[in-house]
C-alpha positions as CSV (number, residue, x, y, z in Angstrom):
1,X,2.3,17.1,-28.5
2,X,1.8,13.9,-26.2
3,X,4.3,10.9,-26.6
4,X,4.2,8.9,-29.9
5,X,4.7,5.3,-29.9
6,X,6.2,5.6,-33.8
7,X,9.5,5.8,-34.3
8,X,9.9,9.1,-36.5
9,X,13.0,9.9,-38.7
10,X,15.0,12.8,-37.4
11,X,15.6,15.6,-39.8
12,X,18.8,18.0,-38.4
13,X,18.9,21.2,-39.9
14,X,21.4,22.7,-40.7
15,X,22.2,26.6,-39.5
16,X,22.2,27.8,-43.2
17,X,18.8,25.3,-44.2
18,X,16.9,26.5,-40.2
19,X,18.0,30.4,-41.3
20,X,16.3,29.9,-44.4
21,X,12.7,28.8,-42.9
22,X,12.7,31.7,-40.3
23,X,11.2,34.8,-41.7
24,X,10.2,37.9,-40.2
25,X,10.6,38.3,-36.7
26,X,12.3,34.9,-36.3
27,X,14.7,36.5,-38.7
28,X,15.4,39.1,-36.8
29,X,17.4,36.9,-34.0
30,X,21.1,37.4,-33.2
31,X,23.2,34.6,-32.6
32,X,23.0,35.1,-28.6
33,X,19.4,34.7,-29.1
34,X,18.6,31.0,-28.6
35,X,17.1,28.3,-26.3
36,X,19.9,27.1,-23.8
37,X,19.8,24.7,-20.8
38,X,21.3,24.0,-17.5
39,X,23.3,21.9,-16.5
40,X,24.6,21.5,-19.5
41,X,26.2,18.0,-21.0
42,X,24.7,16.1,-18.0
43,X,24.2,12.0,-18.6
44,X,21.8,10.3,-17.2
45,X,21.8,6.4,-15.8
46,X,18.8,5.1,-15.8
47,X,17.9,2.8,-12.8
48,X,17.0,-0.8,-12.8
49,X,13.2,-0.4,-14.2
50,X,14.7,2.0,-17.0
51,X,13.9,5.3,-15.2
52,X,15.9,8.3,-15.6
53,X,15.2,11.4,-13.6
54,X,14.9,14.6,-16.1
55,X,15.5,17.8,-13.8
56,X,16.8,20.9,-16.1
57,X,16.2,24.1,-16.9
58,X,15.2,26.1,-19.9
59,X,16.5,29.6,-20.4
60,X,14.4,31.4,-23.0
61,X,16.0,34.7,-23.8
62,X,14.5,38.2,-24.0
63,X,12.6,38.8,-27.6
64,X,13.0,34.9,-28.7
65,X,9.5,34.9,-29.4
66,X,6.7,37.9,-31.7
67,X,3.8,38.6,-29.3
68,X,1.8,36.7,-31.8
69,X,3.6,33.4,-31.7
70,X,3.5,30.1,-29.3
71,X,7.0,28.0,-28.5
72,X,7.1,24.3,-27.6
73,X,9.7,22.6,-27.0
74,X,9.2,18.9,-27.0
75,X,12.6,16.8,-25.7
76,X,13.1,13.7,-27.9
77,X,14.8,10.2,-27.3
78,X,17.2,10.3,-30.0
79,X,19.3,7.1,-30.8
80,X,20.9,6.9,-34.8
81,X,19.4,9.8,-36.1
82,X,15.6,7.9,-35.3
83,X,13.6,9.2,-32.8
84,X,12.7,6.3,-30.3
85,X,10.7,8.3,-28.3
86,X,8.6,11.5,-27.4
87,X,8.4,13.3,-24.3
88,X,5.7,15.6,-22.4
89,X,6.2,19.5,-24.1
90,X,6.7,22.5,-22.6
91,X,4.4,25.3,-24.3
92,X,5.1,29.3,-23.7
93,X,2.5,31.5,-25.6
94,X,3.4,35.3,-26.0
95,X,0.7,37.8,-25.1
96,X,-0.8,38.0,-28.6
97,X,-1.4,34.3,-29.1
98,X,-3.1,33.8,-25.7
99,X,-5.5,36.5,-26.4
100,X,-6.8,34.9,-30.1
101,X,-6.7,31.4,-28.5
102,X,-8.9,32.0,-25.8
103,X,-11.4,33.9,-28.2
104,X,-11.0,30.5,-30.4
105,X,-12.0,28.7,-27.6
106,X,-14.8,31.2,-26.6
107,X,-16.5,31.6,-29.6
108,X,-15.6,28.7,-32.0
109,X,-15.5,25.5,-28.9
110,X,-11.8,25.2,-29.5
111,X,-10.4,22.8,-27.4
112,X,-6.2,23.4,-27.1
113,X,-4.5,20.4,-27.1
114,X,-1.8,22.2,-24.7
115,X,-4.4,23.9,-22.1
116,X,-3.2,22.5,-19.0
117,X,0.4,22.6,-19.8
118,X,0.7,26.1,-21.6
119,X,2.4,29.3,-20.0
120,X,1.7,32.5,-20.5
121,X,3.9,35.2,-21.5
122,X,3.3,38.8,-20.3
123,X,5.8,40.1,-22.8
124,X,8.3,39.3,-25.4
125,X,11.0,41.7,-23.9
126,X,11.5,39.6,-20.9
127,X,13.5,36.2,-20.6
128,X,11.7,33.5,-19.1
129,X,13.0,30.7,-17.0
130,X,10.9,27.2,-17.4
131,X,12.0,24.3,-15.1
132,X,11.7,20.9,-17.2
133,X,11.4,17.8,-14.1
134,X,10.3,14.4,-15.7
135,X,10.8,10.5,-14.6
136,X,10.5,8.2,-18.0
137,X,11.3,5.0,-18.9
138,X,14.1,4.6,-21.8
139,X,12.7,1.7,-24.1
140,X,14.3,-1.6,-23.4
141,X,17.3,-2.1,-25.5
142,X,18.9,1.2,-25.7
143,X,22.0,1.7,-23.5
144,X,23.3,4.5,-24.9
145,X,21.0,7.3,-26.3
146,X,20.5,11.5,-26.9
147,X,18.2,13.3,-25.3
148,X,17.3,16.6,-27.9
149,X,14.6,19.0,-27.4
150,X,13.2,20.5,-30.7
151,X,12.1,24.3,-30.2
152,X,9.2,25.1,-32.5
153,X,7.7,28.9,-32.9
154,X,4.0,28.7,-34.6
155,X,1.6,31.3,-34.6
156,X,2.7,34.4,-35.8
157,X,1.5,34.0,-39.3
158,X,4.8,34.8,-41.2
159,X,7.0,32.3,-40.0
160,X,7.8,29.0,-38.3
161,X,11.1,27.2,-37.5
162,X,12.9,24.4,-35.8
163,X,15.9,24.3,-33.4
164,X,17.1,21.6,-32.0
165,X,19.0,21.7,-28.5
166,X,21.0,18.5,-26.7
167,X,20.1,18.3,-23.6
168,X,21.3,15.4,-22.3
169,X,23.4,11.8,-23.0
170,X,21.8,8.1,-21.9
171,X,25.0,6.0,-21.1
172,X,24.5,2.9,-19.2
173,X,28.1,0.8,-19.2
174,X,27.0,-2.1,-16.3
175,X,24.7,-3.1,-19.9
176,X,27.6,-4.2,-21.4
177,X,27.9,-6.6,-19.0
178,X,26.2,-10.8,-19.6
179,X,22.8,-11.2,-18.5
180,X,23.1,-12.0,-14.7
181,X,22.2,-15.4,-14.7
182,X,24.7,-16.0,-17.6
183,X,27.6,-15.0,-15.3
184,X,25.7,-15.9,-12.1
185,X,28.5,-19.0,-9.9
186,X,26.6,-21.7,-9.3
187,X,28.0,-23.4,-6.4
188,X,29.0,-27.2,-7.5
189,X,30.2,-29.1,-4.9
190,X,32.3,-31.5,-5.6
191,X,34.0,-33.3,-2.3
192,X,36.9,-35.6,-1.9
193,X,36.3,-39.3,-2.4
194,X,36.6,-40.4,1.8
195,X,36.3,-44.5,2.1
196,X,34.7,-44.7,5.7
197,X,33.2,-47.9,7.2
198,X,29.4,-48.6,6.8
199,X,28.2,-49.8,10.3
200,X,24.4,-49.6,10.8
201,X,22.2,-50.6,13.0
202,X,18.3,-51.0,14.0
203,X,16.2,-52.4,16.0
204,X,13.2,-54.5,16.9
205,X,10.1,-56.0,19.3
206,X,8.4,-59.2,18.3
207,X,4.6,-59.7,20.7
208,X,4.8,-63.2,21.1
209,X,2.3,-65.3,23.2
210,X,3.7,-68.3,25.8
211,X,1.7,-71.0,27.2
212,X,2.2,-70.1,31.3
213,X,5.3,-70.6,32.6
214,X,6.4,-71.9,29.4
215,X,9.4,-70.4,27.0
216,X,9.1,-72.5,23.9
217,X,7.6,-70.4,20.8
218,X,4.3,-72.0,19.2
219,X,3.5,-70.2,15.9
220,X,-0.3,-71.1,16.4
221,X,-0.8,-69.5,19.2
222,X,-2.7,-65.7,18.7
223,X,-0.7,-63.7,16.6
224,X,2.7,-65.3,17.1
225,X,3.1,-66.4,13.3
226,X,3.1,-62.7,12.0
227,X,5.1,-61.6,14.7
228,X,7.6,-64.3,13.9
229,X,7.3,-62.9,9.9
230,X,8.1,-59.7,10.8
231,X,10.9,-60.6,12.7
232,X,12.5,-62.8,10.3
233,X,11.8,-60.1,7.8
234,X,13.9,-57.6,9.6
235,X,16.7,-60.1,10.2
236,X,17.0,-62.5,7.2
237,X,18.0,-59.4,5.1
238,X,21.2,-58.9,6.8
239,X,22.4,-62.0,8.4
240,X,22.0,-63.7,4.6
241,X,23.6,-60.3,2.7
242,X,27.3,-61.3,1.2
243,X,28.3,-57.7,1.2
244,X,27.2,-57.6,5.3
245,X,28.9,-58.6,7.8
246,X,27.0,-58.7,11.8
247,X,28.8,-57.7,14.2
248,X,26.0,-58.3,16.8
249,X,22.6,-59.3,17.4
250,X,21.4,-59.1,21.0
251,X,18.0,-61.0,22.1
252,X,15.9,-59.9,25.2
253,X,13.3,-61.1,26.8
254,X,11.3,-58.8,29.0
255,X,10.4,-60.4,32.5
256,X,6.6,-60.1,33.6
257,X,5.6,-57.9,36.4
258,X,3.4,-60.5,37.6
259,X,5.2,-62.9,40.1
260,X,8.6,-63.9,41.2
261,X,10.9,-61.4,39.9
262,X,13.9,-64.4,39.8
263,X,11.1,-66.3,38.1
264,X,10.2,-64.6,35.7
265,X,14.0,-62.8,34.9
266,X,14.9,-66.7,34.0
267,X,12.1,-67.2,31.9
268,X,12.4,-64.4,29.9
269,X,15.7,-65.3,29.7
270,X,14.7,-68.8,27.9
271,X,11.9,-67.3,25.9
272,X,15.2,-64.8,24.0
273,X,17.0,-68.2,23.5
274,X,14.1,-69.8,22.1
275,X,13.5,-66.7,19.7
276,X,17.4,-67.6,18.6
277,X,16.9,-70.9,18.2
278,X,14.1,-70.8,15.7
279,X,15.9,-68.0,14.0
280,X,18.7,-70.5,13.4
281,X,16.5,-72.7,12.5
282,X,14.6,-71.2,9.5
283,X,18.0,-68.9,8.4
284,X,20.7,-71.6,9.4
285,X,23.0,-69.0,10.5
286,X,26.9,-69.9,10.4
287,X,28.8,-70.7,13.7
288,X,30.6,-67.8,13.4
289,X,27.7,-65.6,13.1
290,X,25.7,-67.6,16.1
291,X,29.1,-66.5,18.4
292,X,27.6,-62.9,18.0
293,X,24.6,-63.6,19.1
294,X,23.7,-62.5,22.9
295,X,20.7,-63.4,24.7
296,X,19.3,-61.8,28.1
297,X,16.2,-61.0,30.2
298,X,15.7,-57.1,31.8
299,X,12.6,-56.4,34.0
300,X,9.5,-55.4,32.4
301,X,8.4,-53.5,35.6
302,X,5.2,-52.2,37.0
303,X,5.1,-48.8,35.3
304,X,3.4,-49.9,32.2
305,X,0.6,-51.3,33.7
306,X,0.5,-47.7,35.8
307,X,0.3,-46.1,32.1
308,X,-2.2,-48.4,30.8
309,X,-4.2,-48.0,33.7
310,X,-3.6,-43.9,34.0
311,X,-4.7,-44.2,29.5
312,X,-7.7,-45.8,30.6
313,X,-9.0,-43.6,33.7
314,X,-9.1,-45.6,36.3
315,X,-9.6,-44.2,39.4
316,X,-6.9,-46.6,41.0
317,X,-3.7,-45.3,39.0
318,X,-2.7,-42.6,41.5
319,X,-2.3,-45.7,44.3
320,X,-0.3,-47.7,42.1
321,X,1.7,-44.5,40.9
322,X,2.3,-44.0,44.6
323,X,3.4,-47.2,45.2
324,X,5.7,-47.5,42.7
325,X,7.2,-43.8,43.5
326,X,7.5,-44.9,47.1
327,X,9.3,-48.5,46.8
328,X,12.0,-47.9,44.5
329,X,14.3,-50.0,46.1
330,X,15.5,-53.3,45.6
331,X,13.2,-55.2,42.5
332,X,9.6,-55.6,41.5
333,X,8.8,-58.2,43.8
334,X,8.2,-55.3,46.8
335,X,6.4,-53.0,44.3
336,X,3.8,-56.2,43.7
337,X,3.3,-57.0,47.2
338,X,2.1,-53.7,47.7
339,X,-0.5,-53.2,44.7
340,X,-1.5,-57.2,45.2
341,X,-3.3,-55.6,48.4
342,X,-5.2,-52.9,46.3
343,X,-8.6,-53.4,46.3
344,X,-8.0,-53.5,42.6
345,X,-5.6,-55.3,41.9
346,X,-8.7,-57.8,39.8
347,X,-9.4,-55.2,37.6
348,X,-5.2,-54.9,37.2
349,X,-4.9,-58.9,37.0
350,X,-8.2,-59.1,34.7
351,X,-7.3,-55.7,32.0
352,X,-3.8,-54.2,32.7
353,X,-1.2,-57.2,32.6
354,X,-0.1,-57.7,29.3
355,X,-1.3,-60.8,27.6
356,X,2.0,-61.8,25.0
357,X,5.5,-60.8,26.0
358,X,8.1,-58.9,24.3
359,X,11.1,-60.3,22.6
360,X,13.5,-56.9,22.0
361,X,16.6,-57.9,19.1
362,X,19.1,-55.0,18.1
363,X,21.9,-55.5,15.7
364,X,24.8,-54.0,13.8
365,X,26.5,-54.8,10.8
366,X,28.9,-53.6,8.6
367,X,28.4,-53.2,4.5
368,X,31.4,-54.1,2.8
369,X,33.1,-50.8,1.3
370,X,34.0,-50.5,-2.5
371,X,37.1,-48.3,-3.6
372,X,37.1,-49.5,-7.0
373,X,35.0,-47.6,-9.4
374,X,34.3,-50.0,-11.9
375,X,33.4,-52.0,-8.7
376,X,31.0,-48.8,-7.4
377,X,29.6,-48.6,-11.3
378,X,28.4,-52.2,-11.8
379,X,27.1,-52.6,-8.0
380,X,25.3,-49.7,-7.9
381,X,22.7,-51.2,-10.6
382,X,21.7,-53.9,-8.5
383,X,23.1,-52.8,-4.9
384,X,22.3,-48.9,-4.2
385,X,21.0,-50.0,-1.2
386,X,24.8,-51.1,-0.2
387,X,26.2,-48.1,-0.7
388,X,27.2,-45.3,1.7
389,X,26.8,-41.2,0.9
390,X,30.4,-41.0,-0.1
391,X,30.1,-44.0,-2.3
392,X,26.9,-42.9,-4.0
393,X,28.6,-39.1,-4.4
394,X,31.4,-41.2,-6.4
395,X,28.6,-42.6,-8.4
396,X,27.6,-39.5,-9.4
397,X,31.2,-38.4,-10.3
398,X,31.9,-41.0,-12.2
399,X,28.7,-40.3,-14.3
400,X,29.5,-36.6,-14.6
401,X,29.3,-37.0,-18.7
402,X,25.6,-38.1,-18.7
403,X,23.6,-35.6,-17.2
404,X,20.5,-37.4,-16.8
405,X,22.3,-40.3,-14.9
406,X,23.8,-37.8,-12.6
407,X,20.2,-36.7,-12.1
408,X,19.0,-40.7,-11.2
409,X,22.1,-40.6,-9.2
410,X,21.2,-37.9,-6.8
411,X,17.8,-38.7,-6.5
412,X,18.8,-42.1,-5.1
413,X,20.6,-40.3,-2.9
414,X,18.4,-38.2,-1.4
415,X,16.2,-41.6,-1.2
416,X,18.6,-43.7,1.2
417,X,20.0,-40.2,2.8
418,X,17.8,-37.1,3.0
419,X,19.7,-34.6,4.7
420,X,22.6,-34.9,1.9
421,X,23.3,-31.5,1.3
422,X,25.9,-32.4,-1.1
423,X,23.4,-33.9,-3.1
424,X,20.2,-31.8,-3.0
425,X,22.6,-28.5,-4.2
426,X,24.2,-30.5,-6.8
427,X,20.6,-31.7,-8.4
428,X,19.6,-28.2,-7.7
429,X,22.2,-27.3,-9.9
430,X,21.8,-29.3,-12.7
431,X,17.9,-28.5,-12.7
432,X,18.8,-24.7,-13.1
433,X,21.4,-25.6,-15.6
434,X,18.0,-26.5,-17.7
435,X,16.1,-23.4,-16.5
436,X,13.9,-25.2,-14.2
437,X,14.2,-23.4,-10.9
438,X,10.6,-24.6,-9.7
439,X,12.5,-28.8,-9.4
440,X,15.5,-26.8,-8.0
441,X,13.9,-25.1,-5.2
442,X,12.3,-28.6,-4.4
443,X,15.0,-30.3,-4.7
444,X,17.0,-27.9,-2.1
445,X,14.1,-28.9,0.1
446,X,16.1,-30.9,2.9
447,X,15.6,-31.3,6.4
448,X,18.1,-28.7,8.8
449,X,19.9,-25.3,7.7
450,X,21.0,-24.6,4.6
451,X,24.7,-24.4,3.9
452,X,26.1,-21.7,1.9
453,X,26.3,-23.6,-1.0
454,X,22.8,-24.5,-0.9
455,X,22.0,-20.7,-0.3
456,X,23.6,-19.9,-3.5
457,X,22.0,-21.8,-5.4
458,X,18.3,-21.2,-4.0
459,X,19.3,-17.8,-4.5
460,X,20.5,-18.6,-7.8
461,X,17.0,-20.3,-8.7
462,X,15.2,-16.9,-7.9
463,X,17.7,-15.2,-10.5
464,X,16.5,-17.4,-13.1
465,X,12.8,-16.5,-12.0
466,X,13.6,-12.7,-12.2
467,X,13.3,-12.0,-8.4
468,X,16.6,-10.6,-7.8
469,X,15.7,-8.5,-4.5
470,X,15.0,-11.8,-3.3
471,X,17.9,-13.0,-4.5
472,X,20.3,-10.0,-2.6
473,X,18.2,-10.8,0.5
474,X,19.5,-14.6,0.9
475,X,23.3,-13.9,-0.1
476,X,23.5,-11.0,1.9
477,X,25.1,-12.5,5.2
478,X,27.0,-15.6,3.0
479,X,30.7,-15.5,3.2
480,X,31.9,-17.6,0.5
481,X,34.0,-15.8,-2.6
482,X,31.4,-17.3,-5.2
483,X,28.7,-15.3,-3.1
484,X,30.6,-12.2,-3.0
485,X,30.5,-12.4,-6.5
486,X,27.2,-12.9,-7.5
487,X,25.7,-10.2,-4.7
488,X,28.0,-7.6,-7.1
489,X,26.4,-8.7,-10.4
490,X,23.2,-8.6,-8.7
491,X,23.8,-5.2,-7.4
492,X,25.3,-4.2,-10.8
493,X,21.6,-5.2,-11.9
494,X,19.9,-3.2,-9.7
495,X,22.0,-0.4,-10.5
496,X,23.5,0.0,-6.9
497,X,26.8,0.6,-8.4
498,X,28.8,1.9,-5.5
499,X,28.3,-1.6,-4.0
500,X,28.3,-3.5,-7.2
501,X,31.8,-2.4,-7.4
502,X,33.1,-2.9,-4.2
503,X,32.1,-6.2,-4.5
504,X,33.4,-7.1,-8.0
505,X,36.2,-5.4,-8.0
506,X,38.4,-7.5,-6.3
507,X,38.0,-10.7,-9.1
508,X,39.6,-8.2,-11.8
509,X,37.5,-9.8,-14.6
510,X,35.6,-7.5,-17.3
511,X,32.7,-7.1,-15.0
512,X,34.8,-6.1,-12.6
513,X,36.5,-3.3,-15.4
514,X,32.7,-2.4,-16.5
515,X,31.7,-1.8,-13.2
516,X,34.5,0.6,-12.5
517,X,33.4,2.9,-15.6
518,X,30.0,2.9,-14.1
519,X,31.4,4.7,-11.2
520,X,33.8,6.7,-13.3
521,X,36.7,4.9,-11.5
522,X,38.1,5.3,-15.1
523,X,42.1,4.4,-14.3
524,X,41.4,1.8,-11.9
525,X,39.2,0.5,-14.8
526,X,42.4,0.8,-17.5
527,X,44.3,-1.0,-14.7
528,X,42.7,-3.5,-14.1
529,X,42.1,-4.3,-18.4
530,X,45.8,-4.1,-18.6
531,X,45.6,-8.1,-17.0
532,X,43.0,-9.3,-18.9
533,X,43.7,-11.2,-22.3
534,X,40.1,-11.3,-23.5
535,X,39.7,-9.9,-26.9
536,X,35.8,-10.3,-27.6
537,X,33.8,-7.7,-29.3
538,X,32.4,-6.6,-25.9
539,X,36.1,-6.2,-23.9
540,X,37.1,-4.3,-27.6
541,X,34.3,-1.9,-27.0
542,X,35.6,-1.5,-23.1
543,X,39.2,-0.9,-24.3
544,X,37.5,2.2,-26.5
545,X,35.7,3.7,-23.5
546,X,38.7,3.9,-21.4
547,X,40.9,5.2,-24.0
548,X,37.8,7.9,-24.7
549,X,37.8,9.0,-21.2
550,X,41.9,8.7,-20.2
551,X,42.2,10.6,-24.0
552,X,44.4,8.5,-25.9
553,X,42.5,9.4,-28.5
554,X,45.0,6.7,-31.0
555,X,43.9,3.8,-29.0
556,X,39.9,4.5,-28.7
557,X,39.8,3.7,-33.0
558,X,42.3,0.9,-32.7
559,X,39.8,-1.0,-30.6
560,X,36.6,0.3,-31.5
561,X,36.8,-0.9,-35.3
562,X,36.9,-4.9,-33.6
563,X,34.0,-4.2,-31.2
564,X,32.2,-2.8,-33.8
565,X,31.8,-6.3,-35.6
566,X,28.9,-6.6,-32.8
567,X,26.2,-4.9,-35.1
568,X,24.5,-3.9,-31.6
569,X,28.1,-2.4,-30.4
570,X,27.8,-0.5,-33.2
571,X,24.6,0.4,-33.1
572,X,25.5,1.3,-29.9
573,X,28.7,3.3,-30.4
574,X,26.8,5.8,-32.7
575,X,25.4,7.2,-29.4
576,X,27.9,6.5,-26.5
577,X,28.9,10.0,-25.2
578,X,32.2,9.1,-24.1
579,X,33.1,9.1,-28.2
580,X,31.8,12.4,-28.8
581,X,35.0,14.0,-29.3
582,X,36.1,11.5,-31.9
583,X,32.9,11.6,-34.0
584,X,34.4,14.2,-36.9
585,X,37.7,12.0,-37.3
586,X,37.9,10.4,-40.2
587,X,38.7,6.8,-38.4
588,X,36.1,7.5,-36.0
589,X,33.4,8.0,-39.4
590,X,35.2,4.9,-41.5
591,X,34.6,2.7,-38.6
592,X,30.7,3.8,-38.8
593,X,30.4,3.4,-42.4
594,X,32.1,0.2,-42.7
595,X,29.3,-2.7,-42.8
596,X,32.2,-5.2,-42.5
């Protein structure tokens, strides 16, 4: 009989009803006489996928079977009296039976059903040993099941018969645990509001052209006017911002290479203060504001015209590089005398000395801090540009009622600060919290290492996808308590129970109590329940299984009957080995009849 996909009614017989359907030399059995199996009472976990490993024996005693009769015995996934499902047979035909089957075959084409799984008997009078080793997959949804094999004896004309014999139990407790991702720790972070000042800074260069040996600034000339735009751009935003206050602006000019070096150091020098000038000019800047304001000159220098020269392949770079490596001393003026006697120094005069001159302006400032939060709420609208990490986190606090403002919030943040780690785990977060790990893996996206916090949660976002191996590879090296704790669930999961526990059991919570009877650590188990106060349906049924396997056989009704209010704790409970010795008591049968 192959495996059948129905589920099929079980019908039990009874001794008295099975005695009366075996006739003739079924009849004729003692009671000694029957099918029996080793090891006996065995239960079987199955793994992760569902698997369980079937590896028993049959022991089929001497006479069992007429010479004209075939036995099958066909093990059965048994759960409520329904057969859930069917497994591959075993199939013995005595000496008789073979004969007339192979002449069926032979002469009427008869094609056996059981051919390459059948085994032949030489005769009745000896015992025969079969070895029974399968891997199957229990249907999902059963934790707690029978495995029966039903012995059948057809062929000897006169009779036929059914037996049944257990073989094994199905118990799975780490099922009675939530779904992983249900009890999974997300790693919030949540730090503590720090007011810090806001200084920042930048920086810079404005290409303007100069009439020779001049230093006033003439917007016509070249491209002076968008130079001058960009400059004012850069500049106009702080040094007009009420919330900012600058604490410096520096001006340079850069002195040419070409000619006096005490020449050109002062001119440069008036070129930065006519750069300030117009700036006060166009952004009338307060006095106190123009008392921060420094001006200077710094050499320019030979080397970039060595580098624009090098860029374009001239074969005249190496003398000037040589030049320039050899005269180090003292200032530029040396350094030109030198390459003013290259034969070509017009080509350096003509393509190589810059035509516009550079005006270099660095700042500071400081952005006013906030510490009041209806302050931080009604800025942050128009301002979140003003606002420091810490401030923005606040924002986000403050918000923590509306989850898609806490969403806009951390967004912004990873737009003015992108290495906010704070930021991209808590969004991360709040993406899984809606089942979208795809947004939180992006969102953990952030430039550096991840923190543990952040590993968490990525690994949490491949729980939520179903990759839990994946999962166990990125917490495996974390050392935060969270962490601890999820790698045992996750290990619970994958059925690595020995490590499941040692991780859980430290937290003393009811995964940590269901792990425990998963490794038959049964009084460590009732230990650790004796501390909890939960009184659900599923830490009922828990109470019940320690109190089946410590025996106290008064307490495993008293908290059964509650549990059983789960109609799949019930369901469940009708197969559960651990409550086999209770079955025939009438509390143990009340609580299975009652529907309440």
């Amino acid at each position: 009989m192959m495996k059948q996909k129905a589920i099929i009614p079980l019908m039990l017989l009874t001794a008295t009803t099975a005695a009366g359907l075996l006739s003739g030399c079924a009849a004729k059995r003692t009671a000694t006489q029957a099918v029996t199996t080793t090891p006996q009472g065995c239960v079987l976990t199955p793994d992760s996928a569902g698997r369980i490993d079937m590896d028993l024996t049959f022991h089929v005693p001497a006479r069992y079977l007429s010479r004209r009769a075939r036995l099958i015995i066909t093990p059965q996934l048994v759960q409520h009296d329904t057969v859930r499902d069917e497994y591959m047979p075993l199939v013995v035909d005595a000496s008789i039976f073979t004969k007339k089957t192979r002449r069926k075959e032979v002469l009427e084409d008869y094609q056996d059903p059981y051919k390459d799984s059948r085994v032949a008997l030489s005769s009745n009078r000896d015992s025969l040993t079969l070895a029974y080793t399968q891997s199957v997959t229990v249907p999902q949804g059963i934790d707690a099941a029978r495995i029966r094999a039903v012995v059948s004896e057809d062929g000897c004309g006169e009779c036929s018969g059914i037996d049944t014999i257990d073989m094994a139990s199905v118990s799975t407790p780490v099922t009675l645990m939530e779904e992983v991702k249900e009890s999974f720790n997300l790693a919030w972070i949540e730090p503590k509001f720090v007011i810090r000042p806001k200084i920042r800074q930048g920086s810079g260069v404005a290409h303007l052209q100069f009439i020779i040996n001049r230093h006033d600034i003439r917007p016509e000339l070249g491209n002076n006017r968008a130079e001058l735009d960009k400059m004012l751009a850069d500049l106009k935003p702080i040094l007009g911002d009420s919330l900012a206050t600058v604490n410096s602006l520096d001006i340079q000019g850069l002195a040419s290479a070409d000619g006096s070096f005490a020449f050109n150091t002062t001119l440069a020098r008036n070129r930065a203060n006519s750069a300030r000038q117009w700036l006060n000019g166009q952004l009338s800047i307060s006095s106190d504001v123009q008392r921060r304001i420094t001006i200077g000159s710094r050499p320019e220098g030979w080397w970039p015209v060595y580098e624009a020269m090098h860029a374009d392949g001239h074969p005249d770079s190496l003398a000037v590089k040589h030049i320039l490596e050899t005269y180090t001393q003292g200032n530029d003026d040396v350094q030109e005398r030198y390459i003013r006697r290259l034969a070509c120094w017009p080509d350096i005069r003509a393509k190589y000395l810059q035509k516009d001159r550079n005006v270099v302006y660095t700042y500071t400032y400081t952005i006013r801090s906030f510490t009041d939060d209806a302050e931080l709420l009604r800025l942050y609208r128009t301002r979140p540009d003003a606002f420091n990490e810490d401030e923005l986190l606040r924002v986000a606090y403050l918000v923590r009622d509306n989850e898609e403002k806490m969403i806009e919030v951390y967004r912004t943040i990873q737009h003015y600060y992108p290495q906010s780690e704070v930021a991209a785990n808590n969004l991360a977060v709040l993406y899984l919290r809606r089942g979208n790990e795809e947004q939180a893996r992006q969102a953990l996206q952030v430039p550096g290492q991840f923190s543990p916090e952040m590993l968490n949660t990525l690994a949490a976002s491949y729980v939520y996808k179903g990759d839990y191996e994946r999962a166990i590879e990125l917490l495996t090296s974390v050392d935060l308590p969270e962490v601890r704790y999820n790698l045992g669930l996750l290990n619970a999961y994958c059925r690595r129970l020995p490590e499941a526990y040692a991780l859980l059991k430290p937290y003393r919570d009811l995964n940590s109590v269901i792990t425990a009877l998963s490794v038959n650590r049964n009084h460590e188990a009732d230990d650790m329940m004796k501390d909890l106060t939960d009184d659900s349906p599923t830490a009922c049924y828990v109470r019940a299984l320690i109190a089946a396997r410590l025996g106290r056989a008064n307490e495993v009704g008293t908290n059964l009957k509650p549990a059983c209010r789960d109609p799949k704790l019930k369901t469940r409970a009708y197969d559960e080995p651990d409550f086999d010795p209770y079955r025939d008591t009438p509390q143990f049968r009340e609580i299975m009849r009652n529907d309440d």
